[in-house]
N, C-alpha and C positions, 0 to 999 in steps of 0.2 A: 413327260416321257411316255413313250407310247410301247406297253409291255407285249410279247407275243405268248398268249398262252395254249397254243397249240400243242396236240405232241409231236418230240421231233421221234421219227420211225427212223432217222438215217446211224441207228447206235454205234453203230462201226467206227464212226466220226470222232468219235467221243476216244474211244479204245486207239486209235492212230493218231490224235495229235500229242500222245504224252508219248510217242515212237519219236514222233517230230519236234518239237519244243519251239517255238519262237525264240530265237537265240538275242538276248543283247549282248552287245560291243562290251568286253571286261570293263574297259573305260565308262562307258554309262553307267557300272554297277560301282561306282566310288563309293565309301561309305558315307562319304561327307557331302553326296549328293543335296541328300536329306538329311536335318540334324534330327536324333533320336530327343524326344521330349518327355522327360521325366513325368510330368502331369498326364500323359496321357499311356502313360506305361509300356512305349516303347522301345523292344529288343530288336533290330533288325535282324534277321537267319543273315550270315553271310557264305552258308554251304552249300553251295549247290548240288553235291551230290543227296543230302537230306534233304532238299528241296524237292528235286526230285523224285525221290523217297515219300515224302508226305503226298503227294499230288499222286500217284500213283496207287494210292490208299482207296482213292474214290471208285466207287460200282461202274460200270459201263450201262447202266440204264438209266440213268438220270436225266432227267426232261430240264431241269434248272439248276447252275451251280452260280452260287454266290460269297465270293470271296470277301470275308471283312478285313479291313484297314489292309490294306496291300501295301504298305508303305515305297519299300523301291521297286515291289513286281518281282520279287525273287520268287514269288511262286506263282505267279502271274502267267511269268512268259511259257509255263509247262501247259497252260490251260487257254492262253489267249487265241489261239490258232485256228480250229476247224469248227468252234462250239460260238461263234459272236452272236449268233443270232438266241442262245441259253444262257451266256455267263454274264454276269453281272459282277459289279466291283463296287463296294459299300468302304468310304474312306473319310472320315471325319476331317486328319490334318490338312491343313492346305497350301502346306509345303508340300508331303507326299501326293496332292491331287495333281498342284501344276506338274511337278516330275512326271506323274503319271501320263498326263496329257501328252508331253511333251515326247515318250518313250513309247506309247502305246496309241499312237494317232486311233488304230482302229476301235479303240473302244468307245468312240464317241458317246453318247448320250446310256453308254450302258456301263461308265464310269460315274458312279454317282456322290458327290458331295454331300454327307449327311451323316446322322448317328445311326448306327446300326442297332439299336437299344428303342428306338422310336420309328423305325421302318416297319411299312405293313405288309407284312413279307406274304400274305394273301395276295396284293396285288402280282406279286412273279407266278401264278400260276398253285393249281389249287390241289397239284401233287407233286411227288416225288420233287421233290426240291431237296438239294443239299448244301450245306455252311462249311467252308474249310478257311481256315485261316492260322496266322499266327497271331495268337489271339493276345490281345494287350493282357497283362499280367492283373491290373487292379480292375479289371470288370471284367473277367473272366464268368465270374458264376452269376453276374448280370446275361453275361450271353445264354446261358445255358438253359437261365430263366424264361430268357424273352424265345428259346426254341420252344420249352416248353409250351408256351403260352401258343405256339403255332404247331403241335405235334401231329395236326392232320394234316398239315403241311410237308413238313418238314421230314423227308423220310431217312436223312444220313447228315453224321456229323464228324468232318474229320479234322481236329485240333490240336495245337501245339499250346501247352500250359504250365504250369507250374507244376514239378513231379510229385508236388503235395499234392495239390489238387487235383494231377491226374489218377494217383493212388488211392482217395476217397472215392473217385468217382468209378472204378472198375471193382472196389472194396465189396465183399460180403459180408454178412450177416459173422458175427465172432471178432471181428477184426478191428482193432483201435484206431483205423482209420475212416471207419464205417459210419456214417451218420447223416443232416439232412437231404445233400447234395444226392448219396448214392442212393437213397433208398425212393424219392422224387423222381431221378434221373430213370432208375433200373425199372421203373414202375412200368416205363414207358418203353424204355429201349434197350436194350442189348448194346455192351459197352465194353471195350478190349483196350487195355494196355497195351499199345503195339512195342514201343523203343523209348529207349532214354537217352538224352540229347545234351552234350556237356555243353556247359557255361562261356567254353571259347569257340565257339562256332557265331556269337552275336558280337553285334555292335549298338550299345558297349556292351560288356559281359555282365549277366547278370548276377544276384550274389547268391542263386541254389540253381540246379539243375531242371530241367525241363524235360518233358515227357509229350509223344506224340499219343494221343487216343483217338478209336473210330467209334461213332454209336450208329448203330442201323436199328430204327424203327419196329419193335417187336408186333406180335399179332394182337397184342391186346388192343381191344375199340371201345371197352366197357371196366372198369374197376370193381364193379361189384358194390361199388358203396359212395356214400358221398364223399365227391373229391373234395371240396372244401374244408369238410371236416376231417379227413383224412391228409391234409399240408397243415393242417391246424396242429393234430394229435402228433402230426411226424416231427414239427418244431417245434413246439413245446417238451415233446419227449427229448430232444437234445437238447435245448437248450440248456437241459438239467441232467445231463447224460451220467453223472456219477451218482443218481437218486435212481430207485425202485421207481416203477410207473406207478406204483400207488401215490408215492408223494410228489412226484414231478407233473400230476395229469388228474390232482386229487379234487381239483375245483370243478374237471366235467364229471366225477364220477356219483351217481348215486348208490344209495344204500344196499342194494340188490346185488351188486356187482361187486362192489368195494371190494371183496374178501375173493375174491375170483384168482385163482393162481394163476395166471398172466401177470396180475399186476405186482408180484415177487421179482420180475424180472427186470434188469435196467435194457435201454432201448437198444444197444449194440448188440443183442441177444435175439433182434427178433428180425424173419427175413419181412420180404416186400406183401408176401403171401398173408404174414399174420398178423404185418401190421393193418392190411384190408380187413380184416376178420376181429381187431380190435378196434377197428372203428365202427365196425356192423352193430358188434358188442356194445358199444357205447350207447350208439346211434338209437338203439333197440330199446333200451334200459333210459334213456331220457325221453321215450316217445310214448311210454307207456303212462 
């Protein structure tokens, strides 16, 4: 596959194909097109007004957009239009690819067959790149991961999830929902609860509610501290989330620190700010 990593200047393009949408035939949009496959935690969207809706979420400056598992193109066809030479389409099943093929002639070689967990999303280009999708339900915070892992990449993320998981991930510091997803997540980026999306809008329906979120790329370029040790300290502190950090984080701390009032606190307690500033803390106190 031959990627163009150019940037495109024609932005306008971007901002008038979601005026315009690629329309399919109702009848293309069967739901029984494509069977939904439990193993790969497929919900079809079958609304096209939220379809719509979610697609319309994305920035108008985006050099690259790459949709995961498009299954039948229900949000496909709002983005296939004026951007072929930017969009890409990342699609594991291979029921949903032939459909694909079959309904999106123009996507040729920028329909791609593969895991979007193991693509080297450096190769589409070495900015502004954005990820929308309806995002398969059981590897959701695999995705979020593998953004992570490309965050100089990667400048926006607009997804459909699980309204749990959409609620930890926009969650602050105080709140029972808060832990290692948002604090990893927020380090990075800036993250909105946009909508909540009922259960009959898929096929088949699933058995909780769903939640659309956008994340846009904050200004941070430096953390201040070591990240390694600071995804270390941030999951270990939840993984014990109802202990004090003295005893849930009692194995990195030395003697100097131990008695340190931070570590009175449990980890729901602390925002993104001071969990960098307890890993300095740490960091500081085993290096000496």
């Amino acid at each position: 596959m031959k990627l163009d990593n150019g940037i495109n200047s024609e932005l306008t393009r971007f901002t008038s194909l979601r005026a315009t949408p690629f329309r399919i035939p109702h009848s293309a949009l069967n739901k029984n097109s494509v069977r939904p496959k439990k193993a790969l935690g497929q919900h079809f969207l079958t609304d096209q007004n939220i379809a719509r809706k979610i697609v319309d979420q994305l920035s108008p400056d985006l050099e690259t957009v790459i949709e995961v598992g498009a299954g039948t193109g229900v949000l496909t066809q709002y983005m296939v239009n004026d951007i072929l030479d930017k969009f890409y389409v990342i699609e594991i099943d291979t029921e949903s690819i032939d459909y694909l093929k079959n309904h999106f002639l123009m996507l040729g070689d920028h329909l791609i067959h593969g895991d979007f967990l193991k693509a080297r999303l450096s190769d589409f280009g070495q900015q502004n790149l954005a990820i929308i999708g309806n995002f398969p339900y059981n590897i959701s915070s695999q995705i979020f991961f593998q953004v992570l892992k490309y965050k100089e990449q990667v400048v926006e993320v607009v997804g459909m999830v699980q309204k749990e998981m959409a609620e930890r991930m926009a969650a602050k510091e105080g709140s029972k929902t808060y832990g290692i997803l948002s604090v990893l997540m927020q380090a990075w980026y800036d993250i909105d609860y946009l909508f909540t999306v009922h259960e009959n809008v898929f096929n088949p329906p699933p058995k909780v509610k769903s939640a659309v979120i956008k994340m846009r790329r904050n200004a941070v370029t430096d953390l201040g501290c070591d990240e390694k040790l600071f995804v270390t300290i941030v999951k270990q502190a939840f993984n014990q989330r109802r202990k004090t950090l003295r005893n849930s984080l009692r194995p990195m701390l030395s003697p100097e620190i131990i008695e340190n009032e931070v570590f009175n606190k449990r980890p729901e307690q602390l925002s993104v700010k001071e969990f960098i500033a307890l890993t300095n803390l740490i960091a500081s106190a085993t290096h000496e």
